[in-house]
Backbone as numpy.savetxt, mean C-alpha at the origin, in Angstrom:
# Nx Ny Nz CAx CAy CAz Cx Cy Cz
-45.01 -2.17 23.69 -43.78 -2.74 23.21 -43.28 -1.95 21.99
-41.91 -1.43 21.84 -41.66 -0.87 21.08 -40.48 -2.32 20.22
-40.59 -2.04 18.71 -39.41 -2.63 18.04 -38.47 -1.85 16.93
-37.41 -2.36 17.15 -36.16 -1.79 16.18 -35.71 -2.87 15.49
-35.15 -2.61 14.60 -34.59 -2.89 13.43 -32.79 -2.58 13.19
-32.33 -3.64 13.19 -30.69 -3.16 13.18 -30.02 -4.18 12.28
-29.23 -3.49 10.73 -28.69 -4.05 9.77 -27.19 -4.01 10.18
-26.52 -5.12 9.69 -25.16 -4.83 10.29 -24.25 -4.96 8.83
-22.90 -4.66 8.95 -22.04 -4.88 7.93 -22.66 -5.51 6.83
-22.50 -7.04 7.40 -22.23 -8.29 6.65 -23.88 -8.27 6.30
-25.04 -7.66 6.66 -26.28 -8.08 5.88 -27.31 -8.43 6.75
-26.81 -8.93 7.83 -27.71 -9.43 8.92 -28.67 -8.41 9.70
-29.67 -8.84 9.80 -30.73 -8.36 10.37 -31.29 -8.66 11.57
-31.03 -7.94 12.93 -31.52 -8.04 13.98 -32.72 -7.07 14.35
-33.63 -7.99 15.09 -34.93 -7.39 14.96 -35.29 -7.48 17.01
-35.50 -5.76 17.68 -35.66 -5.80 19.25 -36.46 -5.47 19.38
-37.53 -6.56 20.47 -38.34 -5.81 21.07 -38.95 -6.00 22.18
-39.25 -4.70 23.00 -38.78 -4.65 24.58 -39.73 -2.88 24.43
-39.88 -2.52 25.71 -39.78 -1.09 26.34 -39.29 -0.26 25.86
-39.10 0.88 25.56 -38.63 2.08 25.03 -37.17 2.23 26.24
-37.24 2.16 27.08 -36.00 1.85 27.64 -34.95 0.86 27.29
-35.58 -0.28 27.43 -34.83 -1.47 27.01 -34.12 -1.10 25.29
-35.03 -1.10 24.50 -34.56 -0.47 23.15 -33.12 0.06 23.03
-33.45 1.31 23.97 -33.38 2.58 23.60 -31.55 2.16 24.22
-31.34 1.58 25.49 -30.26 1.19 25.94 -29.51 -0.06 24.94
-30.15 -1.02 24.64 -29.42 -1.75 23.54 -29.10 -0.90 22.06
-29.73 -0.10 21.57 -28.91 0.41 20.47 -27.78 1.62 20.80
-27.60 2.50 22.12 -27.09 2.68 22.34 -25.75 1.76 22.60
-25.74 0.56 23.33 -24.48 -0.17 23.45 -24.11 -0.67 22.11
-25.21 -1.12 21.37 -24.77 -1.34 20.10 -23.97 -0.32 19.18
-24.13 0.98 19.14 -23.98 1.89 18.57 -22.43 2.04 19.29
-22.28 1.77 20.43 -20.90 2.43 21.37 -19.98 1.11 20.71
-20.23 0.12 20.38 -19.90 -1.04 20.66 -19.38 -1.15 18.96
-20.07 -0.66 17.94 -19.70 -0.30 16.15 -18.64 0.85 16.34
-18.47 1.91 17.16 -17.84 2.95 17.22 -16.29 2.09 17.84
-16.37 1.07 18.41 -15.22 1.04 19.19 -14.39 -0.13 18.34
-15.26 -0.56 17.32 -14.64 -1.34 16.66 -14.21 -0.70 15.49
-14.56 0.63 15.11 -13.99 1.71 14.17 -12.48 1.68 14.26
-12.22 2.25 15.82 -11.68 2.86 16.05 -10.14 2.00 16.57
-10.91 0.81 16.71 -9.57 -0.56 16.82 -9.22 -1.12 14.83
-9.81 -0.95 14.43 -9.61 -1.14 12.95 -8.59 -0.08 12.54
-9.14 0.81 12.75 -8.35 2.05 12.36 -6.76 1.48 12.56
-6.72 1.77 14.49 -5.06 1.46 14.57 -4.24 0.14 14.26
-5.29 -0.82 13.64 -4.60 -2.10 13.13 -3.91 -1.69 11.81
-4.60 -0.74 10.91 -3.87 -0.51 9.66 -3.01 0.78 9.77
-2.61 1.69 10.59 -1.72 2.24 10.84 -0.21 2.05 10.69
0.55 2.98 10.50 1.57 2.41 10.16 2.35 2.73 11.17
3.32 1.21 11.86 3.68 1.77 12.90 5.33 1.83 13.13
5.88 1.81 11.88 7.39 2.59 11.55 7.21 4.08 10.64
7.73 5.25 11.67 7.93 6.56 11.26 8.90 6.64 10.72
10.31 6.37 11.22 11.03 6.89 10.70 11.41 6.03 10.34
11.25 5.21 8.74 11.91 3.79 7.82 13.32 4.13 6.93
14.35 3.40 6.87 15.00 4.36 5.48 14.07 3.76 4.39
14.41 4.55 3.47 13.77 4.01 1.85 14.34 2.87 1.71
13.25 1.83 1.24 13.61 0.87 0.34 14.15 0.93 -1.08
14.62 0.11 -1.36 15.46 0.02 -2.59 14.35 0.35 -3.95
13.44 -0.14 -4.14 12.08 -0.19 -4.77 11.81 1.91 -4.60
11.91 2.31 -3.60 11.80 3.55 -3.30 13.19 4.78 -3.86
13.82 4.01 -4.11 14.94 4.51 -4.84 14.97 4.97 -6.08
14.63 3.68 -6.24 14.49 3.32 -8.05 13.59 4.30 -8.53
12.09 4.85 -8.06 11.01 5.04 -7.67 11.80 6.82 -7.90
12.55 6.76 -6.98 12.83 8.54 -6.71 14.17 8.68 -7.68
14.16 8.22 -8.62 15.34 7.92 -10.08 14.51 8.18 -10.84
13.50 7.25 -11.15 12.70 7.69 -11.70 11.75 9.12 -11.94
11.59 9.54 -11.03 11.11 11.11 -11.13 11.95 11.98 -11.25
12.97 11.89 -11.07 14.49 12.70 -11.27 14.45 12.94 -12.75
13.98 11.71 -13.31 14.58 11.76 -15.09 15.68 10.91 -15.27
16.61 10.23 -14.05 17.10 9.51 -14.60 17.09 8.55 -16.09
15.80 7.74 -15.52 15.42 7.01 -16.74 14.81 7.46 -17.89
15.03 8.77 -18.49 14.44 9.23 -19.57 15.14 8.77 -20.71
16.72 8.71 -20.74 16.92 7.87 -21.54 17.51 6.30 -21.22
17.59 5.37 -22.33 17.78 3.94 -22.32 18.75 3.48 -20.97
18.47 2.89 -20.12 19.93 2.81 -18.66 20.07 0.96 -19.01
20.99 0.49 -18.52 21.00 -0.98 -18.20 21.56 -1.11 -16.53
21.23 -2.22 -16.63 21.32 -2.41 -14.85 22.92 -2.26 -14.08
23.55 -2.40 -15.14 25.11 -1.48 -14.16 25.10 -0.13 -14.40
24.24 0.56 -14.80 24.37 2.03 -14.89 23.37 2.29 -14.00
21.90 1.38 -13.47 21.12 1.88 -12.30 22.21 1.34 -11.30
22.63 0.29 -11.20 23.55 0.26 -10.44 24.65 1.14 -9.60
25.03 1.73 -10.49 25.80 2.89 -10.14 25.37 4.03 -10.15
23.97 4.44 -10.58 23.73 5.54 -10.15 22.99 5.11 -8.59
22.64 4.26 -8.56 22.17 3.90 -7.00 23.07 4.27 -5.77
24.67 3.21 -6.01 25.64 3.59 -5.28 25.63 4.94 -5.27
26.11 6.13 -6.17 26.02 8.10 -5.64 24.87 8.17 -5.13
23.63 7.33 -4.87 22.40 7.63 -3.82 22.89 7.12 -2.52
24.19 5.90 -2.46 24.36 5.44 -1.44 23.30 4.45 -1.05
22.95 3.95 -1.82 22.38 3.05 -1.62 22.93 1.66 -2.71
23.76 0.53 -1.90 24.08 -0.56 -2.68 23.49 -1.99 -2.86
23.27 -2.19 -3.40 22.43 -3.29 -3.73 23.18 -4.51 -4.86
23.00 -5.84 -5.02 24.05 -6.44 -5.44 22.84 -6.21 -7.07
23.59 -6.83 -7.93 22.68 -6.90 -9.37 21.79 -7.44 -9.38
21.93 -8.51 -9.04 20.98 -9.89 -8.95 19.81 -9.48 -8.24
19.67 -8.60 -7.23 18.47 -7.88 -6.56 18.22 -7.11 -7.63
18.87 -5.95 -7.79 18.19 -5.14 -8.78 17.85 -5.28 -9.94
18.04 -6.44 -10.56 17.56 -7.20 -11.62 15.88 -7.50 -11.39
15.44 -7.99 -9.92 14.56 -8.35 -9.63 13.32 -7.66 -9.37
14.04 -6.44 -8.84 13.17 -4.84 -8.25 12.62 -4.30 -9.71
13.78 -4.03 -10.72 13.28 -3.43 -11.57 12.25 -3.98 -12.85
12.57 -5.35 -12.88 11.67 -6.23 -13.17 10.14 -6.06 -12.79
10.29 -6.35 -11.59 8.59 -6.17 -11.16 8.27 -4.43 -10.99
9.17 -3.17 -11.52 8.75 -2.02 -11.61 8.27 -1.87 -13.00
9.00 -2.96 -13.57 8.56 -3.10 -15.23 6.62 -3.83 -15.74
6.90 -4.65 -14.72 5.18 -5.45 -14.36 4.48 -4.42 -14.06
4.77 -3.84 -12.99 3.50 -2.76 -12.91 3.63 -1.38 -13.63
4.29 -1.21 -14.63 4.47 -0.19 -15.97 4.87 1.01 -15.12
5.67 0.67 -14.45 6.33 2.29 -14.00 7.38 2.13 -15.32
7.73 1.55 -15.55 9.31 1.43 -16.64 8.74 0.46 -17.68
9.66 0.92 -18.61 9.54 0.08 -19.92 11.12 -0.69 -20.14
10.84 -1.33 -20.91 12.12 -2.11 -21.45 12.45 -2.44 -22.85
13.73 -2.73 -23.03 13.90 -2.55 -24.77 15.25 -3.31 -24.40
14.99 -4.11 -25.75 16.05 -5.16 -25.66 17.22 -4.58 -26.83
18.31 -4.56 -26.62 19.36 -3.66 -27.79 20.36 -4.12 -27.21
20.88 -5.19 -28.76 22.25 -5.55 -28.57 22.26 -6.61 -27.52
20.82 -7.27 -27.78 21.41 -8.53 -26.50 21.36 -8.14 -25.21
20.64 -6.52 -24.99 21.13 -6.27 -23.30 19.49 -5.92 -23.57
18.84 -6.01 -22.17 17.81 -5.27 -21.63 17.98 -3.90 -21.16
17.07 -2.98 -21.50 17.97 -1.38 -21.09 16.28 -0.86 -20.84
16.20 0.08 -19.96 15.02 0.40 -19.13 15.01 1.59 -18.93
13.79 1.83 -19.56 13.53 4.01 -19.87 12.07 4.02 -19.30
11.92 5.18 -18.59 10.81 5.71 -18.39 9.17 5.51 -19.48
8.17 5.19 -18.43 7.09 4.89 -19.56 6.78 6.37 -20.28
């Protein structure tokens, strides 16, 4: 009687034993059987829109590396530099986008004169 030993992901421990055949064919299916679940994982996180337009967030995003925001902007001046991207968006959204670009410190903010105005970190 031969035995194997097989640890899985999650911790668990399966313990076979059988014939050197018998074995030898269960860790093989086992082994085919971890490979095929690779390989279905894989195409679950794939992305399966190629050609997306940019999101608005992606805009802002590619303004940002431009230099736009190097100096102080307020939100009718991203505003309108958005529109010459052709891309329109009402305020009240972009109030919201750039907000949470401000949460995750892509942008800073500075309050002057009662207005919020938003420059590059």
């Amino acid at each position: 009687m031969v035995k194997a030993n097989i640890i899985t992901k999650d911790g668990s421990r399966i313990t076979v034993e059988g014939t050197i055949d018998e074995v030898s064919k269960l860790i093989e299916l086992y082994s085919a059987h971890k490979s095929d679940n690779k390989a279905t994982e894989f195409k679950k996180f794939e992305k399966s829109k190629k050609d997306t337009t940019a999101t608005v967030t992606d805009v802002v995003r590619e303004m940002i590396a431009e230099g736009f925001f190097n100096k102080p902007r307020g939100l009718a001046e991203i505003k309108s530099g958005m529109e010459e991207r052709a891309c329109f968006v009402p305020i009240t959204t972009l109030s919201a986008i750039v907000l949470g670009l401000t949460k995750k410190k892509e942008l800073r903010r500075i309050k002057k004169e009662k207005r919020w105005l938003y420059v590059r970190r």
